[in-house]
N, C-alpha and C positions, 0 to 999 in steps of 0.2 A: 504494500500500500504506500502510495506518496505520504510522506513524511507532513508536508501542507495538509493533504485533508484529512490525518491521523490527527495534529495538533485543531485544526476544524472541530474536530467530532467531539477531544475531551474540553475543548474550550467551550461549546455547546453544552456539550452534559457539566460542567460547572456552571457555565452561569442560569441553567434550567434549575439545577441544588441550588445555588446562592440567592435564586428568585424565591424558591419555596419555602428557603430559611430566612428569608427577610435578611436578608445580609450581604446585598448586591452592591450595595457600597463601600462596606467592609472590604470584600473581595476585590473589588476595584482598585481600592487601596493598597492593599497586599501587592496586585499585581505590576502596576505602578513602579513600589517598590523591586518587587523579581526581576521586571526588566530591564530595570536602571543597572543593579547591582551585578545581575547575571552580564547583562552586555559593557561594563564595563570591569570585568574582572574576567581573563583568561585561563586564569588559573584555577577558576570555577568553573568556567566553561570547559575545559580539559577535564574535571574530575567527573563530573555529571557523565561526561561522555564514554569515559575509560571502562572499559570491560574486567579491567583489573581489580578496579578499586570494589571493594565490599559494598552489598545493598546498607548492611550497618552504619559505615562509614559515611555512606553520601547520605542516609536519614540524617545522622547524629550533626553529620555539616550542614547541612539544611534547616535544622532543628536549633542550630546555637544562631548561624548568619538570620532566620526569619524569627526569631523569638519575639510569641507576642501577636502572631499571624493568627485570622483567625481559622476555627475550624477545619471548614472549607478546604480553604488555601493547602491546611495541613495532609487532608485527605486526597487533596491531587499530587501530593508528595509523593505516598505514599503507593498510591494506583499507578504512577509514573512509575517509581524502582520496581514494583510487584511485576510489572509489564515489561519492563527494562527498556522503557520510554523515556526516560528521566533525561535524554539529550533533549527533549524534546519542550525543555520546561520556560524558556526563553519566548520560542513562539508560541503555542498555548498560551502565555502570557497576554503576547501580543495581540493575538487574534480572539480573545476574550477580550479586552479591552475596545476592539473593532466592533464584537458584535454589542455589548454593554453601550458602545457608543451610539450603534443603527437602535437599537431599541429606543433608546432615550432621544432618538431622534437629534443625536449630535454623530458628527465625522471628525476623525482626524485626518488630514492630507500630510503626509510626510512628503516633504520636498530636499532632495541632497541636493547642493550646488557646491563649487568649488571655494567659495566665498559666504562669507554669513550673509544671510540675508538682509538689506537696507529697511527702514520701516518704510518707506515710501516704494521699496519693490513688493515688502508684503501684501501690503495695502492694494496692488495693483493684482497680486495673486488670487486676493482672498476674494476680489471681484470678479474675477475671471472664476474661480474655483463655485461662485454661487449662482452663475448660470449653466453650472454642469448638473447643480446636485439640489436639491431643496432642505438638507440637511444644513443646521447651523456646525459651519467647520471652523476646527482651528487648524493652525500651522504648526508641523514639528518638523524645524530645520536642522540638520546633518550634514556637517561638513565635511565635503570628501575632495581632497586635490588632486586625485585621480580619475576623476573626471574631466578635467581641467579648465573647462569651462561652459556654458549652460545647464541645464538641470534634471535631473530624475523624476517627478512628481507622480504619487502612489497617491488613490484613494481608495481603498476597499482594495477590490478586487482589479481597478481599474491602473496603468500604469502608461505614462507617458515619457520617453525618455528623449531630452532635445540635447544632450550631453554631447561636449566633441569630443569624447572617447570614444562611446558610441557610433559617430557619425565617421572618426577616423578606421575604426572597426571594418564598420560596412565596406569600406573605399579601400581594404587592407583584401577584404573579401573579395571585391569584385575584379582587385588587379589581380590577385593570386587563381583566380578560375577565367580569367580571360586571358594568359599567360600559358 
């Protein structure tokens, strides 16, 4: 199974629990935190992932890094390592947060460009972005200088990519098969 619609399915069946426990917020929260923490620490992300490291081991890290998490949160710990999904806890994050957001009738548009974003390019996005969608979006920008320059923009399921890495890609493609 794509690893995307495995992390889909238990971010679904969380936040269907986290509705019925009145704790959609909670879990929101938690998750928040997961993806900050997970994408900004490799060293976590390596341990999650290693076939080596004990189911024990990645609870008990899991267990001291989210102390205070609620329930929930704690139960998809737990259903990840049982499964040995547990690389998988980043997006699941992610994509609970995605669907949390379509419910409540909010979007987030992740945009990476090579540069921070200016308020006055946001401003110019966030226009452009709400006559694609009827969702109130916010912007979550990512800076990638390997792109080098224009942009990636992801909403949902939708993705747009105007990046000249991308664009020098293509033109990398099209010499190397007409050659």
């Amino acid at each position: 199974m794509n690893e995307s619609r495995a992390a889909i399915r238990y971010a679904r069946a969380i936040l269907d629990l986290a509705v019925d426990n009145k704790s959609a917020e909670a879990v929101e929260t938690d998750m928040h935190t997961i993806l900050q923490t997970v994408s900004e620490s490799p060293e976590l992300r390596e341990l999650l992932a290693s076939p080596v490291v004990d189911e024990r081991i990645k609870r008990n890290v899991l267990a001291d890094i989210f102390k205070g998490s609620n329930s929930v949160t704690t139960g998809l710990f737990n259903i990840l390592i049982e499964n040995k999904r547990i690389s998988l806890l980043e997006e699941v994050a992610l994509k609970y947060l995605v669907l949390y957001g379509e419910q409540k009738g909010e979007g987030v548009a992740y945009v990476t460009t090579a540069v921070p974003l200016s308020a006055d390019m946001e401003a110019k996005l966030l226009k452009k972005i709400a006559e694609l969608t009827p969702n109130k979006v916010t912007i979550n920008n990512k800076v990638d200088k390997s792109i080098v320059g224009g942009f990636v923009l992801r909403i949902g399921d939708l993705q747009y990519d105007a990046s000249i890495s991308s664009k020098l890609s293509g033109l990398k493609r099209e010499f190397s098969t007409s050659i």
